[in-house]
C-alpha positions in Angstrom: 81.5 128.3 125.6 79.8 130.6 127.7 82.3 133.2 127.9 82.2 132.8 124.0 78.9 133.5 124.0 78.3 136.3 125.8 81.3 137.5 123.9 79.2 137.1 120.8 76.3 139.1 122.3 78.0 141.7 123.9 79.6 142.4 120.3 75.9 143.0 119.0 75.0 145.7 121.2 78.8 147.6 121.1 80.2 149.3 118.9 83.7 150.8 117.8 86.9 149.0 119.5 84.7 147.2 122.0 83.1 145.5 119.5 86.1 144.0 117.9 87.3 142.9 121.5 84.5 140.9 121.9 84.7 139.6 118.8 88.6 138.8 119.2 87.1 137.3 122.8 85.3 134.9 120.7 87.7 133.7 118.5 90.8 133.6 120.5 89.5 132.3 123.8 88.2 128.9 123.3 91.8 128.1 120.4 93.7 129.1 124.0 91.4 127.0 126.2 92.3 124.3 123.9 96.2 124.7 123.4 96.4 125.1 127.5 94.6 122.2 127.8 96.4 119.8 125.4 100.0 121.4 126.8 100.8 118.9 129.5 103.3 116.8 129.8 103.1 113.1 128.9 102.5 110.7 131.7 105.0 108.6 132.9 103.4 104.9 132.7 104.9 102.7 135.0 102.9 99.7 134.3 104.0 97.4 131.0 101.7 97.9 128.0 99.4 94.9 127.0 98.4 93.6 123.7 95.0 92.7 123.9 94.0 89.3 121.0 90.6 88.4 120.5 89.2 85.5 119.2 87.7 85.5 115.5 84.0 84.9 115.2 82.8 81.8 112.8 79.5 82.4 111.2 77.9 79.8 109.6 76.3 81.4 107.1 74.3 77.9 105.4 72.6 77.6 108.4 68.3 76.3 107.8 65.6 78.4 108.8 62.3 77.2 108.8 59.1 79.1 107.5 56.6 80.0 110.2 
């Protein structure tokens, strides 16, 4: 995010083909942070997967309240 920032900045005070090199900076940069980050292989697991059951909760909704 910083970079993109100061991408963003930059692209105020430039102008011409500098300008639109920041502001392709600012796009592009953070959709490749994100596709580089999610491109990893899957994880081998070698423990067994575990199915979780919980309990269901009973509410006894006619319970008696008394009036302070």
């Amino acid at each position: 995010m910083t970079i993109r920032v100061v991408c963003i900045v930059s692209a105020i005070f430039v102008e011409g083909w500098l300008m639109w090199l920041c502001f392709a900076g600012a796009i592009f940069l953070p959709y490749f942070a994100v596709v580089i980050a999610n491109a990893q292989a899957p994880k081998s697991s070698t423990m067994n997967p575990v199915t979780v059951v919980a309990k269901p909760i009973s509410v006894d909704l006619g319970a008696q309240f008394k009036k302070p």
